[in-house]
Steps between C-alpha positions, in 0.01 A plus 500: 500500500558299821306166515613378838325172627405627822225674400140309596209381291149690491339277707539153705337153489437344836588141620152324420391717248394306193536635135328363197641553135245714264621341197646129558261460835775395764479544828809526766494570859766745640668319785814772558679749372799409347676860373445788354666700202448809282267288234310334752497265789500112539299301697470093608213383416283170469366430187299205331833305438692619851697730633611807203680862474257748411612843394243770459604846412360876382664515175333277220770550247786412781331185600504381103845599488558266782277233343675508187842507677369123658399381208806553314719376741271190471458476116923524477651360799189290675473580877871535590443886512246599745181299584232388264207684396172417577221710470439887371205678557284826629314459842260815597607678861300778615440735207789345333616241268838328619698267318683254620696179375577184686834345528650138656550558825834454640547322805841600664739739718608858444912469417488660896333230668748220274749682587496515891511089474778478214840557487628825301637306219131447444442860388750457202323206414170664466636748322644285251171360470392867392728551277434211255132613536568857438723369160223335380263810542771759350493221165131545477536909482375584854674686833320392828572853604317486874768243612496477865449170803118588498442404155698149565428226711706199578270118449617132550672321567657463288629877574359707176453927516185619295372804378144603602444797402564666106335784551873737407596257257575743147609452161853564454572847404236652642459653848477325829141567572488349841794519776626498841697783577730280750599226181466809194886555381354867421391596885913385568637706212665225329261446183194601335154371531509309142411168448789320429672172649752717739187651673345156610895409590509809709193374718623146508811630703273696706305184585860394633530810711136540629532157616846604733333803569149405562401888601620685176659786501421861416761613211755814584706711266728203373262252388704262333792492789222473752414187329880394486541537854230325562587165308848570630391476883269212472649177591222339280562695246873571472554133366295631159632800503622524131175358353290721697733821397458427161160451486437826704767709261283349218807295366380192436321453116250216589348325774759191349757643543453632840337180604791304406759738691252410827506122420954598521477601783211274698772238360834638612335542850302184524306440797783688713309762824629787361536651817791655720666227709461497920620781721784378719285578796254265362710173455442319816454138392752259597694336228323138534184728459627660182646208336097339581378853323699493199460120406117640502529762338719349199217244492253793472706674244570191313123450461425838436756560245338180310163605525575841410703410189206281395251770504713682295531287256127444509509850419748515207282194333213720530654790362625268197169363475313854473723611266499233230061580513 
């Protein structure tokens, strides 16, 4: 049966409604509405110690689930995972008793609002950053499943992507239970809806592609060359072309390995625009103003290609680090 995560909550807290915890006494204040999913929705909120994520929902048993899913992640990896847990209780709405956890809020942008300001080489790097994340979660026997930008958020400096939300995260070998029909390898025809590595790999490429293709798509007969074409005729994403491909076919055995094949290729490129050169009709500098141009840009370049080689190596130490824990 179809779980898709567009589908709304019972019923909605307002900004300035307070809620108090029957069991643990807590009280938050909703300030906004931060998103909504298929087990619940997530609010900012102000509690005793500041600003926190609360996520109330309709289904007691998918909340725990969730619960459990944070505390795990905590207990084996400490807070690298997703944010820190907080509180869990019951709060009484109506006729109704709603539970609800509270999270660490994250303070950050959606990958579309970094990405407007950054440079497209920025996009691998995030998703590098995924990857090592997503290797550490497949070790520890869980599938995100409901992989998608709205469940990540970009904080820093420096530059860092998150998870926020674990409410499709599933044990591998069981089924997705939560998805987004857009980043499910199923709705494309090129996998099934088991939770396994290559199904979180699948989604990671389509974070690649939803951020060239900010829209989406609807899918037509030919799912998988759709998808092709589509990495094919995107100058952001032609440069990662054979990473993405792989991870879409369902090629790649790990998050490793196919975060190692990005770090390749983010180092064979550098800091380079990966864009088309000029249009004759569009070179009307004169020489002296060239020659001024490309001693600035080589500068820029130079210092670009430095900084981005450092942050990769930041990265690499990191992924050494989480591995020998």
């Amino acid at each position: 049966m179809m779980k898709n995560t567009s589908k709304g909550q019972v019923f909605k807290l307002r900004a300035g409604e307070r809620i108090t915890g029957k069991w643990h006494r807590n009280e938050y204040s909703i300030i906004r509405e931060l998103g909504s999913g298929a087990t619940g929705t997530v609010y900012l909120a102000s509690g005793r110690n500041g600003q926190v994520a609360v996520k109330t929902g309709h289904d007691s048993m998918a909340i725990i689930s969730e619960v459990n899913v944070l505390k795990h992640f905590s207990r084996v990896q400490g807070k690298i995972l997703g944010p820190s847990l907080i509180d869990v209780d019951d709060f009484v709405h109506g006729q109704q008793q709603i539970p609800f956890y509270v999270m660490e809020f994250l303070k950050g942008e959606t990958l579309f609002q970094f990405m407007k300001d950054h440079k497209p080489e920025w996009a691998g790097i995030l998703l590098v950053q995924l990857l090592t994340d997503l290797q550490m979660l497949h070790q520890a026997g869980w599938v995100f499943g409901d992989l998608k930008p709205d469940n990540l958020l970009v904080v820093g400096p420096p530059h860092r992507v998150r998870w926020i939300d674990v409410g499709g995260t599933t044990q591998v070998g069981r089924s997705i239970k939560e998805y987004t029909e857009f980043f499910d390898r199923g709705y494309w025809g090129l996998g099934t809806r088991k939770a396994e590595p290559s199904y979180d790999l699948f989604a990671a490429s389509m974070i690649m592609i939803n951020l060239a293709y900010p829209q989406r798509f609807e899918k037509r007969k030919d799912g998988g060359g759709q998808l092709k074409e589509a990495v094919k005729n995107s100058s952001m994403l032609s440069p990662f072309q054979s990473v993405l491909l792989k991870g879409l076919y369902g090629k790649y055995r790990s998050a490793e390995e196919m975060r190692n094949d990005m770090v390749s290729v983010l180092n064979n490129k550098g800091t380079s625009r990966m864009s088309a050169p000029p249009a004759k009709g569009q070179r009307t500098a004169s020489r002296s103003g060239q020659r001024v141009k490309k001693k600035k840009k080589k500068r820029a370049v130079m210092f670009e290609t430095v900084l981005l080689g450092s942050f990769l190596f930041i990265v690499y130490l990191f992924y050494l680090v989480s591995q020998s824990m």
